[in-house]
C-alpha positions in Angstrom: -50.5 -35.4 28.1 -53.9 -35.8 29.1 -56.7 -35.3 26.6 -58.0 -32.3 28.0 -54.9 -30.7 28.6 -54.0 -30.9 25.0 -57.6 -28.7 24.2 -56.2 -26.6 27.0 -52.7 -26.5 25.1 -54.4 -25.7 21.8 -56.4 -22.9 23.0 -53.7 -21.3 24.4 -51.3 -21.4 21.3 -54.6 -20.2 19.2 -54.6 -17.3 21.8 -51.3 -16.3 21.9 -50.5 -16.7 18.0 -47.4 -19.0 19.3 -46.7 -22.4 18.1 -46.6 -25.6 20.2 -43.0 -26.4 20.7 -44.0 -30.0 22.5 -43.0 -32.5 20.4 -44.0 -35.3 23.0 -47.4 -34.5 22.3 -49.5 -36.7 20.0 -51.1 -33.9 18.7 -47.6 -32.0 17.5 -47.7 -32.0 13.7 -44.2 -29.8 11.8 -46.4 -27.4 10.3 -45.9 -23.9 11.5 -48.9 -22.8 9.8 -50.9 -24.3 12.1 -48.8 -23.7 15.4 -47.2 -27.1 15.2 -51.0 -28.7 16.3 -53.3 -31.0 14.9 -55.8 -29.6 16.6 -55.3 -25.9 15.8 -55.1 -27.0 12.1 -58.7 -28.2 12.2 -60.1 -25.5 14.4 -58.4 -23.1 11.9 -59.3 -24.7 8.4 -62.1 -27.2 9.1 -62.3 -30.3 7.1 -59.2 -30.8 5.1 -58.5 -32.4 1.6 -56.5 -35.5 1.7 -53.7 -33.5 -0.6 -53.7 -30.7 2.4 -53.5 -33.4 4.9 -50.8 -34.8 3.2 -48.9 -31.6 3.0 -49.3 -31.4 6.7 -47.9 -34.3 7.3 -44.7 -34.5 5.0 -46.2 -37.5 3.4 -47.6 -38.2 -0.7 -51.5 -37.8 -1.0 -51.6 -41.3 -2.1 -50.1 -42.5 1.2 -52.7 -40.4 2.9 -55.4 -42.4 0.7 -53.8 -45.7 1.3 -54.8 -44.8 5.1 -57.9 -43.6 4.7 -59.0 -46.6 2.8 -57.8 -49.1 6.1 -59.8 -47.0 8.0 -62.7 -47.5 6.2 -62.6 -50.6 6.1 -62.0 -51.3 9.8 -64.7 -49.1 10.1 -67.1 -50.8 8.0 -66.0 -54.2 9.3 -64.5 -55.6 5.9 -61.1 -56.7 7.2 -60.0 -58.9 10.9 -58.1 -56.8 13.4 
């Protein structure tokens, strides 16, 4: 799905209060909370804890961490690609 078709898709599912059901998207998260959408989840809560961005995603807050820290560094240019 095109990137502005999945605002468009998140917009609407804010709208109508119904959650996402498209699991092919790559912005469909199993959290019915948040309408099954990454994006809704950050329009709805803002920036998240790692430990709530862990619950989200059905994985342990260190794991989350252990992410976060690649990032970084890929970011900051301490590792190769």
């Amino acid at each position: 799905m095109p990137r502005n078709l999945e605002f468009d898709c998140a917009s609407i599912c804010m709208k109508t209060g119904q959650k996402c059901c498209n699991k092919d998207c790559r912005q469909w998260l199993d959290y019915e909370d948040d309408l099954n959408c990454t994006l809704v989840a950050v329009r709805k809560n803002g920036k998240m804890s790692l430990r709530e961005t862990a619950n989200r995603l059905g994985v342990s807050f260190v794991r989350v961490k252990q992410i976060q820290d690649k990032a970084v560094e890929k970011l900051t240019g301490k590792i190769d690609f």
